[in-house]
C-alpha angles and dihedrals in degrees: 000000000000124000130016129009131170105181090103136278097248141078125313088020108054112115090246089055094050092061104268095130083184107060125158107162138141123233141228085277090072096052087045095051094041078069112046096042113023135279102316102177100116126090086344134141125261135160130275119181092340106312137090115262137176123237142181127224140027101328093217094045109021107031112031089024107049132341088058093036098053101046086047097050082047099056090052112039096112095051124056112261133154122220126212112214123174117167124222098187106130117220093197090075 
C-alpha cells in the first residue's frame, strides 16, 4: 500500500493492520505542517512499515507513485500480490 489512506491511523486500522505487509505513507502531520510552514513535500521523511525513512523526491509523484511501487511490483513479479495504489496528487492546484 503505498500513498493516501483515510481508514484511520490506529489500531485496528492502521494499513499494516489491515494485511499490506509493504506500506510507505505519509500521515496527517504532513498535511498539518504543509500548512503551517510552508509546502514540505519535497526530500522529506514519511513511514514505511512502521518506522521513519528519507526520501528524495516529491513525495505524491516520485516517491508513492513511482520510485516504492515499482520496486515493489518488481520484487515481486514472479509471486501473486496485490498493490494498493491510491493516488494523492490534487487537480485544483
Amino acid at each position: 500500500m503505498f500513498g493516501k489512506w483515510h481508514l484511520g491511523d490506529n489500531y485496528p486500522y492502521r494499513r499494516g493492520d489491515r494485511g499490506f505487509h509493504e506500506v510507505v505513507r505519509h500521515g496527517w502531520v504532513l498535511e498539518y505542517q504543509a500548512g503551517l510552514i510552508g509546502e514540505r513535500f519535497f526530500d522529506d521523511t514519511y513511514w514505511h512499515n512502521g518506522t521513519t525513512q528519507k526520501y528524495k523526491g516529491y513525495c505524491c509523484t516520485d516517491v508513492f507513485l513511482f520510485r516504492r511501487p515499482w520496486n515493489f511490483i518488481e520484487e515481486k513479479q514472479n509471486d501473486p500480490f496485490f498493490l494498493l495504489y491510491p493516488t494523492r496528487a490534487n487537480m485544483d492546484h
